[in-house]
N, C-alpha and C positions, 0 to 999 in steps of 0.2 A: 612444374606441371607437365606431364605426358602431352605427346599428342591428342593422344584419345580423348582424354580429357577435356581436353583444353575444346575440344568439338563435340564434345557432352555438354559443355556449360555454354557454349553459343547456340546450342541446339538445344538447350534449356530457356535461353534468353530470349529465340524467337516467340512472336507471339503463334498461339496452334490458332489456325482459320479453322473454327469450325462449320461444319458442311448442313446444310438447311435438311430436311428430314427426307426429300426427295431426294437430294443429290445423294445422302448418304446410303438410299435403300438402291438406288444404282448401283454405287459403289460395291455395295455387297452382295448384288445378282449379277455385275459382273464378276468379282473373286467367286461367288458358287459356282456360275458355270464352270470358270476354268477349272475350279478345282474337282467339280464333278466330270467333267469330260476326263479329266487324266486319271482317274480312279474310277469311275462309277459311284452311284446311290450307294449301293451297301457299305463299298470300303470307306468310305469321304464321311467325314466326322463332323460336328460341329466347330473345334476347336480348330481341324483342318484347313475348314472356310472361315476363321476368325483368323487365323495367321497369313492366309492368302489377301485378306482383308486389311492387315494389320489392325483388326480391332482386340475386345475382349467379347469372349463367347456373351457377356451380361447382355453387349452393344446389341448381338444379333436379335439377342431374345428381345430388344425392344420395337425390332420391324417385324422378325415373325416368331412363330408360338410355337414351333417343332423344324425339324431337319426336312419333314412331308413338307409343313408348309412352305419354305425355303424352296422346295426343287421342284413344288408345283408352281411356285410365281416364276422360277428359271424359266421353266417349262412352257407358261403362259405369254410370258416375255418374249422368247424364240417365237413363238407361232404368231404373234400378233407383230414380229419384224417382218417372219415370210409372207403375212397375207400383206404388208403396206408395202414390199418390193414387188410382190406376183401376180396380187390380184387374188380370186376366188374362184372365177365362173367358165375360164378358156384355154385352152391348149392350145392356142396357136404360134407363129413364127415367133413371137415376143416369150413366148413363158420359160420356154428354155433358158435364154439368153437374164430372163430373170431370176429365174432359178438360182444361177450363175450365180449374180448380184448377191442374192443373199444368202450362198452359203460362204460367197467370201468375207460379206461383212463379219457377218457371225458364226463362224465356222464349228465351233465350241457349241456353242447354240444349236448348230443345224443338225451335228452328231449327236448331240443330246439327245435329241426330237426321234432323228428315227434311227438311228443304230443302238443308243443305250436306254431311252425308255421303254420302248418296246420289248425290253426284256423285265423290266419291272414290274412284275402283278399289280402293285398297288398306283400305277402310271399307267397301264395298257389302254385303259377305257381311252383315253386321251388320243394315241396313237390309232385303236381302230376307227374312232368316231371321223379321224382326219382321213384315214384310208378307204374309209367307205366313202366320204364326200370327191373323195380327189377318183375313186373307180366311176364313181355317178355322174361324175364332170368331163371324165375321161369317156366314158360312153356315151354319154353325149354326143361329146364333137367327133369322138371316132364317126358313129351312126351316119355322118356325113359321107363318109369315105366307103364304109366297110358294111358288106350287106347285113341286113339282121340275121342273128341264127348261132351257134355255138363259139365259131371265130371271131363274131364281133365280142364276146363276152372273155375270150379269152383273151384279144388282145389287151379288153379293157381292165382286166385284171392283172395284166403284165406290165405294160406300160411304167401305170404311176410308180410302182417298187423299182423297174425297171432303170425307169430314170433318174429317182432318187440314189440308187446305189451306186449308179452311171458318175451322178456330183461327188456323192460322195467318195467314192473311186479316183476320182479328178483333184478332189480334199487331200488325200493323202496321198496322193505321186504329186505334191510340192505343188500342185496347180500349175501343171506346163500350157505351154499354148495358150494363152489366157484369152488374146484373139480369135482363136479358132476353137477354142474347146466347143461353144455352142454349137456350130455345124459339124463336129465330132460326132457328139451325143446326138443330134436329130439325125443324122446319118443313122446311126444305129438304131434311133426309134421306128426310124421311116423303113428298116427293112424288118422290123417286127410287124410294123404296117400291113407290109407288103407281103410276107410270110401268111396275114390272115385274112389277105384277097384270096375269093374263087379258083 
């Protein structure tokens, strides 16, 4: 008997732990993301995320009903980690820093959200509904600082993309400074700030 073999047939003999219906629908929105974050929606296949999954394409179809539905729970999943690391309602000293937090947890996730759904028609609704709540939250608390009148609107409009491409920027240079990166990016927010002072 071969090597190979011989750890084909212990690897026959173990018993498979099968995984309860939650754990397994994890499992498989974690293989989507990765697998969607390294291709995108269009090119990533079903069979794609059943190999990243090690399951069979049958498996997926029995947590969801299409490829849409799959990268809408992705998609749902990312946003419901950012709002339980960030909050919803504040920009202040903390949200950077949380920011932070959750694009490292979920990195795959975070690029999903706003670099590659936002290029998705059939995803966009998603992306603007969050962009206009984060410009309305970000005007807000600007409105503190920055007098009413066309620069408060512009900062407010700048800002949230602002800072999101700022993480993500941070994402792909390997995550340096990991200590400092927050007062990095607030650095650069607060002279956008500053840029739409009087």
């Amino acid at each position: 008997m071969s090597t190979s073999e011989a750890g084909e047939e212990a690897a026959a003999a173990q018993p498979v732990r099968r995984l309860r219906r939650a754990e397994r629908r994890e499992q498989i929105l974690d293989a989507a993301t990765r697998a969607f974050a390294r291709a995108g929606y269009a090119a990533t296949g079903l069979d794609d995320i059943a190999a990243e999954a090690a399951l069979t394409r049958a498996m997926l179809y029995r947590h969801f009903e299409s490829k849409a539905d799959l990268y809408r729970a992705v998609l749902d999943r990312a946003c419901l980690r950012l709002a339980e690391t960030t909050g919803a309602d504040d920009f202040d000293d903390a949200a950077i820093p949380a920011l932070l937090r959750a694009a490292s947890a979920d990195p795959d996730g975070f690029r999903l959200l706003f670099r590659y759904a936002a290029r998705e028609p059939d995803f966009r609704e998603l992306i603007d509904s969050i962009t206009a709540a984060s410009r309305e939250v970000g005007r807000r608390n600007l409105a503190r600082v920055i007098p009413e009148g066309p620069w408060l609107d512009w900062a407010a409009n700048l800002i949230p993309g602002f800072t999101l491409e700022a993480v993500i920027a941070w994402l792909d240079a390997g995550r340096p400074d990991p200590e400092h990166a927050a007062e990095r990016i607030a650095a650069a927010v607060h002279g956008v700030m500053a840029a739409a002072q009087p």
